[in-house]
N, C-alpha and C positions, 0 to 999 in steps of 0.2 A: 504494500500500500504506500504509497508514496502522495507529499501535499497535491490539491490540486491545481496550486498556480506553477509548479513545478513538471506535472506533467502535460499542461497544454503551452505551453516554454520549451518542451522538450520537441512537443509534435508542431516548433516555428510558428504559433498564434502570436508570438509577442513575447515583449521579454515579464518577468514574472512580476515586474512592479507594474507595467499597463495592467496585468491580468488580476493582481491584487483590486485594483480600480475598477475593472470589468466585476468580478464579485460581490466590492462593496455596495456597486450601482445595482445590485441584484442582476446583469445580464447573464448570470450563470445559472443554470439547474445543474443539479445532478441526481438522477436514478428518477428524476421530476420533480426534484423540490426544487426550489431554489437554495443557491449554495453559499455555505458559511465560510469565513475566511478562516484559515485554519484544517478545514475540512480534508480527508484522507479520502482517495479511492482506487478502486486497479484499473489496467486497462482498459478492461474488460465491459466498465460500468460505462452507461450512459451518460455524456454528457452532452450538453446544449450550449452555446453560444448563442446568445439573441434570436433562440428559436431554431438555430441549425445545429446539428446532430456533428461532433468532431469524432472521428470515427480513430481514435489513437492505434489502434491496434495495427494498422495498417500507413501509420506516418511512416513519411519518409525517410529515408537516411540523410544524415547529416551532409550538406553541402555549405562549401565555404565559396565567395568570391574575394579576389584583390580588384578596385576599382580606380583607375585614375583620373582624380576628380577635376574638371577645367575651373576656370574662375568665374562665378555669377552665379552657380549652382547652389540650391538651398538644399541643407540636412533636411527635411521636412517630405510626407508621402502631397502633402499637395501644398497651395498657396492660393490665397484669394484674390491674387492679382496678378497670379496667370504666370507668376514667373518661374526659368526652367528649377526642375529637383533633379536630385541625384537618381531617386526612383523610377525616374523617366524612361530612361537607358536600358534599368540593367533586364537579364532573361526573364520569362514569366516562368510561373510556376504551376505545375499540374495541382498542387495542393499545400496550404501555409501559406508562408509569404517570407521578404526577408525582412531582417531584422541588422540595424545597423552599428558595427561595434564601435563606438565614439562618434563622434561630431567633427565638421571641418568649419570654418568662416566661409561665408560666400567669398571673401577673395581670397582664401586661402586653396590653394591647390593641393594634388597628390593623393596620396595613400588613404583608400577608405577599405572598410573589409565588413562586408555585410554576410548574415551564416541563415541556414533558416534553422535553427537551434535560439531558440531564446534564452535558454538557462545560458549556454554558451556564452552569448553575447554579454550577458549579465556578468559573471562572472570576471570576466577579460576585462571590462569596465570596472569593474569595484574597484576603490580607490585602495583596498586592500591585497589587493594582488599586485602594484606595484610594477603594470609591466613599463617597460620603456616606450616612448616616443618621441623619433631621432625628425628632425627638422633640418632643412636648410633656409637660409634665414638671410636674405639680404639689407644690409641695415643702413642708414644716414647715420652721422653722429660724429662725435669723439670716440672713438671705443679703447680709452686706455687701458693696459694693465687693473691700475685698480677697478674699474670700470668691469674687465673680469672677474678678478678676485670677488667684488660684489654680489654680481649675479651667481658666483656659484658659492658664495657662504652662504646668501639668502640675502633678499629684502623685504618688509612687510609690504603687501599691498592691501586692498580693501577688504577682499574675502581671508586675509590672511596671511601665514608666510611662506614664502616661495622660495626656489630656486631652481640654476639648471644642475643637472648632473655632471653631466661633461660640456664645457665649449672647444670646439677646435678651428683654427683660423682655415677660412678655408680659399682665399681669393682675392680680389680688388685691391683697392689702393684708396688712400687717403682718407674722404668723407663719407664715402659708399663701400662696406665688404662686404662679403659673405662671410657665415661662420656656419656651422654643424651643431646642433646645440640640442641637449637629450632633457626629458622629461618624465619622472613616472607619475603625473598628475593629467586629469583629462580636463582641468576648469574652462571657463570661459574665457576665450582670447588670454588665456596664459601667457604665450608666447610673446605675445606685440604688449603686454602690459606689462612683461618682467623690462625690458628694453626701454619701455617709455619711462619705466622708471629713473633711469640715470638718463634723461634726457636727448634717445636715440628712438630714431623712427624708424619702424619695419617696413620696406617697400614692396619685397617681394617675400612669400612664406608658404615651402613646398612640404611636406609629409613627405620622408620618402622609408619609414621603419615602423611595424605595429608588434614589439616583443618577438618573436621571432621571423616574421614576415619581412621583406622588402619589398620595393617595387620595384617588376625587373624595370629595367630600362626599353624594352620594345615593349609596352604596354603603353600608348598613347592616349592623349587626353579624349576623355570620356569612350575610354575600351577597358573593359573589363574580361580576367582571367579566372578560371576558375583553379581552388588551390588541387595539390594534390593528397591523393589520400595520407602518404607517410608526412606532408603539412598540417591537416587539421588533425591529426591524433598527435602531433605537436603542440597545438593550440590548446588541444583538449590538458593536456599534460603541463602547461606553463598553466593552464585555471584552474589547476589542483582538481581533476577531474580526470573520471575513467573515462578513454577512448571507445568511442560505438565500435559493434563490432563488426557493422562496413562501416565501409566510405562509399559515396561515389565514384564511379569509373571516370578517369582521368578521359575528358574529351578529346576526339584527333585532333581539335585547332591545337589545342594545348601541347599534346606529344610529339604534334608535327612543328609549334616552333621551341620546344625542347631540345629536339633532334637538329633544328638550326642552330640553335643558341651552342650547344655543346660542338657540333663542327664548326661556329666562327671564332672560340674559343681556341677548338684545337688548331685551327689554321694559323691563330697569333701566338700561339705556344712554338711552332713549328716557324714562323718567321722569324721570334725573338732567337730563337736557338742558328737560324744562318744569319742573324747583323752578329750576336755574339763571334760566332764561329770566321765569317769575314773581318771582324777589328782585330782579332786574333791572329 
């Protein structure tokens, strides 16, 4: 018997605090009653969503995507003023839905990862798990030494106190750099408000790491990948969680630019070694 915001999170309804909400508002029965928060049941048992029967017993397996997110796109499944979402894009689903692990700014770019696993989702998020998120971050400013040293002791800001994990220089010159700079916090505009803090402006702000994800680099803006199975029993395992016992079948798009990616690899592995062997 397992909660039941926990098992309709698992069969991709949502993640388990919308479905805590779905309960409270009574849009749940279960076995026909309407259901208690707290409430225990098996798979097996009836339940209801707003009158619709979710048939657990036959949810799907766990699917993860990596999405790389363009600039103007809202975290949000719709908008009342018509403007584009991230949800717009990605594949549809014979049954669920997805569910999206952290948030981006509408002008922040990159790395989004949406699962239809809600417990999943939830879990990766808790601010108690602690995962990373690696940013590339182009800045205005002064960005001295101490200017460093600042932002990775911490500064207070309004919700509290912050810092980065790691900064590493990553480009530019003078008033405008780049730097690399790590997170295990998911707050609001984190990023661009640790920086505003010592009086530096964020110009441009990519995602490109979610704890053990990347974003390859041949994923283009607003193309989405789907992970692979020994990836999301990865995920499952950084959120202090047992791996399903499938995955999804790695799609051709995916193993066909695998199979690319590892021959444009080998063929620079194979050059490096004739410039070597020519200085030589």
């Amino acid at each position: 018997m397992e909660k039941l915001q926990k098992l309709l999170a698992a069969a991709g309804l949502g993640s388990r605090r919308e479905i805590e909400d779905w309960i409270r508002a009574g849009r749940v029965t279960l076995d026909g009653r309407v259901a208690e928060l707290g409430a225990r049941a098996a798979p097996t048992a009836v339940i209801c969503v707003d009158g619709r029967r979710i048939e657990l017993a036959a949810a799907p397996v766990t699917r993860v995507i990596a999405y790389n997110k363009p600039e103007c796109e809202l975290c949000t499944r719709s908008d009342p003023q018509g403007r584009p979402t991230v949800f717009a894009t990605l594949p549809r689903l014979r049954s669920g839905r997805w569910v999206a692990i952290g948030r981006l700014d509408v002008n922040t770019t990159g790395l989004l990862l949406f699962t239809t696993d809600g417990e999943l989702a939830n879990r990766l998020m808790h601010p108690a798990t602690g995962i990373e998120r690696e940013y590339r971050v182009r800045v205005r400013g002064q960005v001295t030494p101490e200017v460093i040293a600042r932002l990775s002791a911490g500064v207070d800001l309004d919700d509290g106190p912050a810092r980065f994990e790691r900064i590493q220089v990553g480009g530019g010159e003078g008033s405008n750099r780049w730097f690399s700079v790590v997170l295990r916090e998911g707050r609001n505009r984190e990023v661009r408000r640790l920086w505003e803090s010592q009086d530096c402006v964020v110009s441009r702000l990519k995602r490109v790491r979610y704890g053990p994800v990347a974003l390859a680099s041949w994923v283009r803006r607003g193309q989405w990948v789907d992970l692979s199975p020994a990836e999301i029993k990865t995920l499952y395992r950084v959120a202090g969680m047992k791996p399903p016992k499938g995955a999804a079948p790695l799609p051709a798009r995916l193993r066909d630019q695998e199979r690319r990616e590892k021959r444009l690899r080998a063929g620079g592995r194979r050059a490096a070694r004739r410039g070597s062997a020519a200085r030589s």
